[in-house]
C-alpha positions as CSV (number, residue, x, y, z in Angstrom):
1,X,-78.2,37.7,-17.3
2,X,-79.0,39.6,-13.9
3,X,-80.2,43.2,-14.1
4,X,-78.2,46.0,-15.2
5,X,-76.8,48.7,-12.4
6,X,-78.7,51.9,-13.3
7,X,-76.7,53.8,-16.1
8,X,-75.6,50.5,-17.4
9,X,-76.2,49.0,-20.8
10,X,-75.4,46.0,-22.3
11,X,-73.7,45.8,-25.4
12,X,-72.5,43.0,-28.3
13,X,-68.7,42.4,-28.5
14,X,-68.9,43.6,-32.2
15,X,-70.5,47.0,-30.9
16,X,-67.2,47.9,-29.2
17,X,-64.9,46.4,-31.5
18,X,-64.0,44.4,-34.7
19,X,-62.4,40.6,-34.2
20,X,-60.3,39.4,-36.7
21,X,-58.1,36.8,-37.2
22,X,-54.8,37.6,-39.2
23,X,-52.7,35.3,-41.5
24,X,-50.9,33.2,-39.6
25,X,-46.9,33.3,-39.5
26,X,-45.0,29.9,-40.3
27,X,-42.3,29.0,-38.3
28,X,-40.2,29.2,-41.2
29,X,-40.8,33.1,-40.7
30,X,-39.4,33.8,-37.6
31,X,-36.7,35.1,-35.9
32,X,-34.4,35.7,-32.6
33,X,-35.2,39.5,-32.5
34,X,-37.6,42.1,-34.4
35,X,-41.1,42.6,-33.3
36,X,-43.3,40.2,-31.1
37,X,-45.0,37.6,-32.7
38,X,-48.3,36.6,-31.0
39,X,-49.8,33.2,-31.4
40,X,-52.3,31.2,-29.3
41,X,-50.8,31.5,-25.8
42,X,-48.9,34.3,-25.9
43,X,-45.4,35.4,-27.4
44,X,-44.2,33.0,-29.8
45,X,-41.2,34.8,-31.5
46,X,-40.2,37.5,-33.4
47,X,-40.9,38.8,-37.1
48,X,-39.7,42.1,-39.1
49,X,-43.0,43.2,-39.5
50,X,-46.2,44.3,-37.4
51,X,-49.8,44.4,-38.0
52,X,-50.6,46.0,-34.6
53,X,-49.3,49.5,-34.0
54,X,-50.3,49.8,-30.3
55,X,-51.5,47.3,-27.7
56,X,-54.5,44.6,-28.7
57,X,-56.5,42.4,-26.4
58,X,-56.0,39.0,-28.2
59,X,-58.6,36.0,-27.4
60,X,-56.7,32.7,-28.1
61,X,-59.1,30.9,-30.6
62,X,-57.5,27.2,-31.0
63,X,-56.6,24.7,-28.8
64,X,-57.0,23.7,-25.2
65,X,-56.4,27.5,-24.3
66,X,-58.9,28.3,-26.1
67,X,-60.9,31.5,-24.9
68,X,-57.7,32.3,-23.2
69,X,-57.3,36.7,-23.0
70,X,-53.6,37.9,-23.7
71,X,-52.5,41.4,-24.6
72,X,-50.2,42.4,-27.0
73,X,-47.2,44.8,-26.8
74,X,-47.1,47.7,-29.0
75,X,-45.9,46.8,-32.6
76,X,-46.8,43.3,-32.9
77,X,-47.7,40.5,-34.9
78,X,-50.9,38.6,-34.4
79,X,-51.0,35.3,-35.8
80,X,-54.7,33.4,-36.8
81,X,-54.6,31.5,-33.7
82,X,-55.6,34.2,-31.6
83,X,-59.0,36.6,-32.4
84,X,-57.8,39.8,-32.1
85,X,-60.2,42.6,-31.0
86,X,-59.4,45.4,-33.3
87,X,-60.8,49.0,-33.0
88,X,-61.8,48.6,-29.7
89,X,-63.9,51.6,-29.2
90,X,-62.1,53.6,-26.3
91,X,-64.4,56.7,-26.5
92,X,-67.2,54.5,-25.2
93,X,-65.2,51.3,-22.9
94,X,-62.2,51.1,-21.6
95,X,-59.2,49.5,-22.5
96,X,-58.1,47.4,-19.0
97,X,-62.0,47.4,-18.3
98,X,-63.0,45.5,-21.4
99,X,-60.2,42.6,-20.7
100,X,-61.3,42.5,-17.2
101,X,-64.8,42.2,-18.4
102,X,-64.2,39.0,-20.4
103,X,-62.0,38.0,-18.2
104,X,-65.0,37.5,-16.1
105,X,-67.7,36.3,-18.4
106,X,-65.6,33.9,-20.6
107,X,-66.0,31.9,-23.6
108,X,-67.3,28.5,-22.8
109,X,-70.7,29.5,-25.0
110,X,-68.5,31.0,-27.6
111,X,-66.5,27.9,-28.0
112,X,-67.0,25.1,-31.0
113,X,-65.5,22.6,-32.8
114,X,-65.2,18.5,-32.0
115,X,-61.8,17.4,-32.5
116,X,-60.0,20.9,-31.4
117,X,-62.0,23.6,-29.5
118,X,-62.0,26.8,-31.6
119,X,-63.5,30.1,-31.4
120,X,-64.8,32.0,-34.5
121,X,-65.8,35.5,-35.4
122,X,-69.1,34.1,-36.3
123,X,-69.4,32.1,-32.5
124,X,-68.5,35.6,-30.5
125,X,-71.5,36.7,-31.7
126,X,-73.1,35.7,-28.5
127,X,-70.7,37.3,-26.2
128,X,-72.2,40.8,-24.4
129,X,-70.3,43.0,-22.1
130,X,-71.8,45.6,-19.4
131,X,-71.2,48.7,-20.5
132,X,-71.0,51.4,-17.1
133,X,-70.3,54.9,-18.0
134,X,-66.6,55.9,-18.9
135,X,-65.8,57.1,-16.0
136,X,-67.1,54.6,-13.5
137,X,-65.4,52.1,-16.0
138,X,-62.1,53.8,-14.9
139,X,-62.8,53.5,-11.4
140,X,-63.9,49.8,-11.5
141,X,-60.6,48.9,-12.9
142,X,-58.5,51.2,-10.1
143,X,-60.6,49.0,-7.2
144,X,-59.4,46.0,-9.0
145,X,-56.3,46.9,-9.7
146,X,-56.0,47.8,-5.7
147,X,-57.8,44.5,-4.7
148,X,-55.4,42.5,-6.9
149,X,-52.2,44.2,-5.3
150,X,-53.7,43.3,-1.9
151,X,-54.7,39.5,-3.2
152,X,-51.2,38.9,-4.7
153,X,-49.4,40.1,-1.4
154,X,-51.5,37.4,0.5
155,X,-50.4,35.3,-1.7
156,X,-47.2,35.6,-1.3
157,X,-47.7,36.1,2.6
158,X,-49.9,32.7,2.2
159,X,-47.1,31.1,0.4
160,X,-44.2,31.6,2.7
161,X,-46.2,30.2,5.7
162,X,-45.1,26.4,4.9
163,X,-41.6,27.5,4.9
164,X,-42.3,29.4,7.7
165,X,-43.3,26.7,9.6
166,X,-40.6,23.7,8.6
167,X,-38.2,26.2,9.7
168,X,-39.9,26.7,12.8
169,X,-40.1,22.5,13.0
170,X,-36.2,22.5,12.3
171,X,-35.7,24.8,15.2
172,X,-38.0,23.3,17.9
173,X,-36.2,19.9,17.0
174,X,-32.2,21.5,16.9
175,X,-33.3,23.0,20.4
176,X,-35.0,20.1,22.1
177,X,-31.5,18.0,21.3
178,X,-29.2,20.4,22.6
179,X,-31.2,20.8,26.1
180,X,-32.6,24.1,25.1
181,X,-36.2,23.4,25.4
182,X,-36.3,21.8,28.7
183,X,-33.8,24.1,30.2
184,X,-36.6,25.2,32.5
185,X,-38.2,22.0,33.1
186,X,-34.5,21.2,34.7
187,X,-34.3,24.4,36.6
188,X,-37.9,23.5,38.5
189,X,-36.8,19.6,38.7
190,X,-33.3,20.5,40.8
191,X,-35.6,23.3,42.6
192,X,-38.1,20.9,43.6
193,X,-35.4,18.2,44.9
194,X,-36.6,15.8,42.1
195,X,-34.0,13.4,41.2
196,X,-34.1,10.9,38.1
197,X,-32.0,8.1,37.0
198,X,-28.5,9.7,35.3
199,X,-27.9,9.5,31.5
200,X,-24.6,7.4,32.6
201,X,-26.2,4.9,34.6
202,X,-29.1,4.7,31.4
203,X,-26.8,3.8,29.2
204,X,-24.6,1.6,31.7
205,X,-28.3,-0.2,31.7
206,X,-28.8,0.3,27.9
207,X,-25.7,-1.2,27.1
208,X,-26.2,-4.3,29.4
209,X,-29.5,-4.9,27.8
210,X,-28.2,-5.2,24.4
211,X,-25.4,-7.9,25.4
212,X,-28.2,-9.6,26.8
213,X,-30.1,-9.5,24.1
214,X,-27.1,-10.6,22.0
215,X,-27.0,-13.8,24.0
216,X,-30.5,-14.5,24.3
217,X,-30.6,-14.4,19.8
218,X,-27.3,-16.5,19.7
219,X,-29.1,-19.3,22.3
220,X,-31.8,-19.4,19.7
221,X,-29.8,-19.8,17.0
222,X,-27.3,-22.4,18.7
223,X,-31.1,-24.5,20.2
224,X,-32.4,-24.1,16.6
225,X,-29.8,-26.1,15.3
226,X,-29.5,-28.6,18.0
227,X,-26.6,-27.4,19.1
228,X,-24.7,-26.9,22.8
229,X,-22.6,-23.1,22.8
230,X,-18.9,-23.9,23.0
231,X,-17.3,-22.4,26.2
232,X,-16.1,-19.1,24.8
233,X,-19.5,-18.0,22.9
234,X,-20.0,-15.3,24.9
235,X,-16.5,-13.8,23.3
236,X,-18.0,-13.2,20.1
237,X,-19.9,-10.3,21.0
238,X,-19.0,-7.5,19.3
239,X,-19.0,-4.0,21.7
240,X,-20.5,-1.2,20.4
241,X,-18.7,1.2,17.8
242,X,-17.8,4.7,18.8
243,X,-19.3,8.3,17.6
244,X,-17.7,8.7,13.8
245,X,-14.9,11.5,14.4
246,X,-16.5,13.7,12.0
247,X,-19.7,13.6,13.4
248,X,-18.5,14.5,16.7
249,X,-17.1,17.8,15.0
250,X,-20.9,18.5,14.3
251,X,-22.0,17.6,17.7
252,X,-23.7,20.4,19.6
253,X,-22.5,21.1,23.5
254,X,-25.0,19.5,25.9
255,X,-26.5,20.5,29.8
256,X,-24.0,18.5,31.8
257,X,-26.5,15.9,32.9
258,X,-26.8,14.6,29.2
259,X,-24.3,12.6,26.9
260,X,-23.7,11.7,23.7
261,X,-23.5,7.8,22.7
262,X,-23.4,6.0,19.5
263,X,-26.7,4.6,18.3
264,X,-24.9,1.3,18.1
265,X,-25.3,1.9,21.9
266,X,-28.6,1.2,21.5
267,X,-29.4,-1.3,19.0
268,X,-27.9,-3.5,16.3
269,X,-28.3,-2.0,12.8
270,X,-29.0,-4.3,9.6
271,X,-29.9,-3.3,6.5
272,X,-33.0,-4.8,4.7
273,X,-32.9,-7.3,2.0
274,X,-34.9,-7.7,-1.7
275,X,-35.8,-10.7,-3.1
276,X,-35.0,-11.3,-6.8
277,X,-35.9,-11.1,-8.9
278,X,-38.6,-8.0,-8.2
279,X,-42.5,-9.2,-9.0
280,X,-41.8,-12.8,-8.9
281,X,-44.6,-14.2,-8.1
282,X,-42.3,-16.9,-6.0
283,X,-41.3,-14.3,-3.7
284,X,-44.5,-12.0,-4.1
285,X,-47.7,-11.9,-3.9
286,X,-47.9,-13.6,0.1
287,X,-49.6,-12.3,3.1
288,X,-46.4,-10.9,5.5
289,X,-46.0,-7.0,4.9
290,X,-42.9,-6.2,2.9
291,X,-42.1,-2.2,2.8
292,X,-40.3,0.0,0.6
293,X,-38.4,3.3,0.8
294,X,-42.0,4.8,-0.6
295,X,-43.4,3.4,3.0
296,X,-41.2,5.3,5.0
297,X,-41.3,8.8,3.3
298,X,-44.8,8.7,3.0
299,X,-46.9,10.2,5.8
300,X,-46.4,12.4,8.8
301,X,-46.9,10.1,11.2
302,X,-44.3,9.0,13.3
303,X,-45.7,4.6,13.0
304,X,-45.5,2.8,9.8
305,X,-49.0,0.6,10.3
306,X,-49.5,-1.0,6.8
307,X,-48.0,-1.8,3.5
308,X,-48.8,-2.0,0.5
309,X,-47.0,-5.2,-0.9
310,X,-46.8,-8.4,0.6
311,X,-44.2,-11.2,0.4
312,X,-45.0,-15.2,0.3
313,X,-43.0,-17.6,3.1
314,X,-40.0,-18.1,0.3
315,X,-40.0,-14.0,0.0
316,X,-39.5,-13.4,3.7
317,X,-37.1,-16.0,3.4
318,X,-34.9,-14.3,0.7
319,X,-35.4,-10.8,3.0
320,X,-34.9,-8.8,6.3
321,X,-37.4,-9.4,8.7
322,X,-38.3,-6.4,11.0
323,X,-40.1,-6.7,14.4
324,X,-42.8,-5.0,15.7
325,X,-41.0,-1.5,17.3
326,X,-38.2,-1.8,15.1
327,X,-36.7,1.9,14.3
328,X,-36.5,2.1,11.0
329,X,-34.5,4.5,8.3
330,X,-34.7,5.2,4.8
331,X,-30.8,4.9,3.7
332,X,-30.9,4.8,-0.3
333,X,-31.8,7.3,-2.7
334,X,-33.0,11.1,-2.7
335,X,-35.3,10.8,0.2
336,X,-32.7,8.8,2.7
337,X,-32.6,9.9,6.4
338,X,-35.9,9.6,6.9
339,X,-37.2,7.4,9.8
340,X,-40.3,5.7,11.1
341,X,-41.6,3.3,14.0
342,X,-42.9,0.1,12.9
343,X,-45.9,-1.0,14.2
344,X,-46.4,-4.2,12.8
345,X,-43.9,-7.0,11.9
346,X,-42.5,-6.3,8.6
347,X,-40.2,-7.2,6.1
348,X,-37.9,-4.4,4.3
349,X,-36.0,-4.2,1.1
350,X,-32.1,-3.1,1.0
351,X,-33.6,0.4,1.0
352,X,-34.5,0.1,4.5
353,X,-31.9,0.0,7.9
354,X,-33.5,-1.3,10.9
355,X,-32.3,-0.8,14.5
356,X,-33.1,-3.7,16.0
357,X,-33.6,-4.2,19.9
358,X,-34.1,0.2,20.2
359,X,-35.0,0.8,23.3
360,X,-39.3,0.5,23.2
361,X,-39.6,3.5,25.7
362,X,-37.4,5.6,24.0
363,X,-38.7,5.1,20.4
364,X,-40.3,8.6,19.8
365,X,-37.4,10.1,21.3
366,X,-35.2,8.5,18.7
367,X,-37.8,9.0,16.0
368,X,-37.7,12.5,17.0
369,X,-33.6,13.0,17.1
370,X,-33.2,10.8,13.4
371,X,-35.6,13.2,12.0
372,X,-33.9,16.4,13.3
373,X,-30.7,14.5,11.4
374,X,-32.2,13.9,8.0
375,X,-30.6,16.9,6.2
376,X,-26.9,15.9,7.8
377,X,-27.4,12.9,6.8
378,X,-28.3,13.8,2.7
379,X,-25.5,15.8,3.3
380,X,-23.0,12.7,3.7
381,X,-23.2,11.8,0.1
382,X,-23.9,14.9,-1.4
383,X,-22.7,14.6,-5.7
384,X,-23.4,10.8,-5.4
385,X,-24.8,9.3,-8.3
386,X,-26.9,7.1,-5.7
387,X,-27.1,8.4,-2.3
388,X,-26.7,5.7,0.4
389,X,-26.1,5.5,4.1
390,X,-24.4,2.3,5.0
391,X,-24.8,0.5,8.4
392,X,-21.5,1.5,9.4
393,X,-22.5,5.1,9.1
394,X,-25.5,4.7,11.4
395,X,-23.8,2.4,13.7
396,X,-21.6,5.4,14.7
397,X,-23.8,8.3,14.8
398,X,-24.0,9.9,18.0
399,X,-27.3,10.8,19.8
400,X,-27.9,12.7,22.5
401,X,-28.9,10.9,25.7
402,X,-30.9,12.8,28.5
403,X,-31.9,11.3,31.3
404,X,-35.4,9.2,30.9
405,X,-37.4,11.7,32.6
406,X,-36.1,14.4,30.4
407,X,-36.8,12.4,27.2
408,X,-40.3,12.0,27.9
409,X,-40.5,15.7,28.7
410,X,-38.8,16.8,25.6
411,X,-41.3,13.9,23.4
412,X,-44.0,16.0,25.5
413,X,-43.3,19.2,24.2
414,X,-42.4,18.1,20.8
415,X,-45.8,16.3,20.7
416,X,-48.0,19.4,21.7
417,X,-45.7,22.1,19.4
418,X,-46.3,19.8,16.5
419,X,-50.1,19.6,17.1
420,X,-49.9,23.3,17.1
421,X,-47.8,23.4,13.7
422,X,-50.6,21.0,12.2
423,X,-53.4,23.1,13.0
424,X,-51.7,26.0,11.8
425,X,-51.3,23.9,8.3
426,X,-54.9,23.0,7.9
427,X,-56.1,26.6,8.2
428,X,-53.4,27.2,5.9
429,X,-55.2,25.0,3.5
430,X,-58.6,26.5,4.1
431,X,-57.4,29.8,3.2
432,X,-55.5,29.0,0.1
433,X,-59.0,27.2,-0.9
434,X,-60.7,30.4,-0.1
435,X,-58.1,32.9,-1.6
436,X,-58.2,30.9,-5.0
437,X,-61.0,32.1,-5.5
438,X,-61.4,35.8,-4.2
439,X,-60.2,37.1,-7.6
440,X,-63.4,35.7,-9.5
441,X,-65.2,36.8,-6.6
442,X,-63.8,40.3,-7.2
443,X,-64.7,40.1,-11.3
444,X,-68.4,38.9,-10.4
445,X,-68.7,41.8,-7.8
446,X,-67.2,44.5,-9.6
447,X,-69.4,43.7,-13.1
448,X,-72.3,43.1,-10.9
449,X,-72.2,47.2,-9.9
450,X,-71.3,46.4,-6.4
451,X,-67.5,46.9,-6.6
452,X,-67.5,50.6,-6.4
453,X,-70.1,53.7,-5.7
454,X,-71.8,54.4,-8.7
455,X,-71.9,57.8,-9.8
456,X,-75.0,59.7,-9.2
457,X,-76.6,60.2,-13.3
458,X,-79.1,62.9,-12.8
């Protein structure tokens, strides 16, 4: 024990009071209303009979809780499972002091037993308290009281700030997609002279790109089988889809150099497949990557670079193989809408849509506009017992399409706001670390002498 403040003392727990345990209530004996019943943790019911008149500081004295403070309400029942400290001495210590005071020194040396923890009358022998005079007792318990106010307000200031900030994320991405954040970047690009290549004539590209690539996977297929295309192979290509009609109605007005296209515009969406049964070892167990839903949600960052399960050459048969740069989707379950880049070659289960053959150098833009869509997209299937997105509701969303330069500008910004947001998140976490403990830090001050001026004795 350090040394006392001047004017202090330090006195046993039986000097200012008398602990007692009283008989314990069985459940049998209570009821919906009367007076509180106190047990271990707190209120545990009601009983028509008291055995404390006014308020009692209770020290819970079985159990994991165990050297756990509660107080009672006025006309209450104690039960045996909580010490209580009867004839607390108030002429010499006071009443919020003396809880504050164990509050701060605690129990652990106070605290038996081998098969339950439990505190006796004949263990709290040990505990001391610091007795300050009367008055300066009073005062101690005012600072704290202050301090608290001020600590629980920062906490609640503290807690808001992640809210605070997804918000904030939520409104940097709903402006980025309806031209609002580079609405200045356009203004110096057409003052400047600076001309780019036209959303229309990127998607007229965008949209001849994806036949090609059409024909260049049927070729393979038709040369894998030995096979020569019949004449009129090129007339199985299926044009994209059009924006959903109801989507459109949620469509936000765009700078007239932008347009809206259907993401089946710009890639060919397929859903990924499980082999089963799940934890064969036929199928599992291998080298290539398989992913999950769990692989997609997890993480902040925008690439998916790993796995965590791996299929064998008769598992990636039975599944959906991804490519590298595939743009991928959660599309089952609580956590759908949520996208990622893949960085490796991958396969998916039937959790998973892919869009195959996305443009590369407009993935983050796309990761960035899917990820600004996830809450429309939970909204879809909204009192579903299990939520799904099917390819044919991802084929027809419609995206917003700026011209290239723009995109990169808007990926840009996104980029450098979002570093910002993270930065703002780890001090966040510092200062919850460091607030968790400022209470204690208050206790050990305040019982040290050092909360509040001492009062001058002579």
């Amino acid at each position: 024990m350090s040394e006392l403040p001047k004017g202090w003392e330090e006195v046993s727990l039986f000097d200012i009071s008398s602990p007692k345990q009283w008989p314990t209530l069985s459940k049998s004996k209570l009821s919906e209303d009367g007076y509180p019943v106190y047990g271990a943790n707190g209120q545990i019911g009601f009983h028509s009979e008291y055995t404390h008149e006014f308020p009692t500081i209770l020290i819970t004295c079985r159990g994991a809780t165990c050297g756990t403070i509660n107080v009672s309400k006025p006309k209450s029942w104690v039960n045996g499972n909580a010490m209580a400290l009867d004839e607390l001495q108030t002429n010499q210590i006071d009443f919020s002091f003396t809880k504050l005071a164990l509050t701060n020194r605690g129990f652990e040396d106070a605290i038996g037993g081998s098969a339950q923890p439990q505190i006796t009358k004949k263990s709290l022998e040990v505990v001391t308290v610091p007795l300050p005079p009367l008055n300066e007792q009073k005062r101690i318990v005012a600072k704290l009281d202050t301090c608290q106010g001020h600590i629980e307000r920062s906490s609640d200031a503290l807690g808001s700030i992640p809210i605070l900030l997804e918000d904030y994320r939520a409104s940097l991405l709903a402006s980025a997609f309806r031209g609002d954040l580079t609405a200045k970047w356009r203004e110096q690009q057409k003052a400047q002279g600076i001309q780019h290549e036209s959303a229309q004539d990127l998607l007229t590209r965008l949209r001849k790109e994806r036949q090609k690539q059409w024909e260049q996977t049927e070729l393979k297929k038709y040369e894998q089988k030995g096979k020569t295309p019949p004449p009129n192979w090129r007339s199985k290509y299926k044009k994209p889809v059009k924006i959903d009609a109801e989507h459109t109605k949620t469509l936000a007005q765009l700078p007239n150099s932008w347009l809206y296209c259907a993401i089946d515009d710009l890639g060919f969406i397929v859903r990924g497949a499980s082999p089963r049964p799940a934890g064969d070892p036929k199928f599992f167990g291998g080298q290539f990557p398989w992913l999950t839903v769990k692989n997609i949600t997890s993480g902040s960052s925008p690439y998916l670079t790993k796995s965590s399960q791996f299929l064998t050459p008769i598992g990636v048969e039975k599944s959906r193989t991804f490519p590298k740069n595939t743009l991928l989707l959660s599309n089952s379950g609580a956590t759908l809408g949520v996208p990622k880049i893949l960085a490796i070659d991958a396969c998916g289960n039937d959790g998973i849509a892919g869009i195959l053959g996305y443009p590369t150098e407009m993935l983050l833009f796309g990761y960035n506009w899917l990820s600004s869509q996830t809450q429309y997209l939970r909204s879809l299937n909204k009192g579903a017992a299990q939520p799904n997105l099917n390819t044919d509701i991802i084929r027809s969303l419609g995206q917003p399409l700026p011209p290239p330069a723009e995109q990169k500008e808007i990926v840009r910004l996104l980029e450098a706001a979002f570093a910002r947001i993270d930065a703002i998140k780890l001090l966040h976490s510092k200062l919850k670390i460091q607030h968790s403990s400022l209470t204690q830090s208050l206790l050990a001050k305040a019982f040290r002498g050092e909360l509040v001026v001492q009062e001058d004795l002579f």
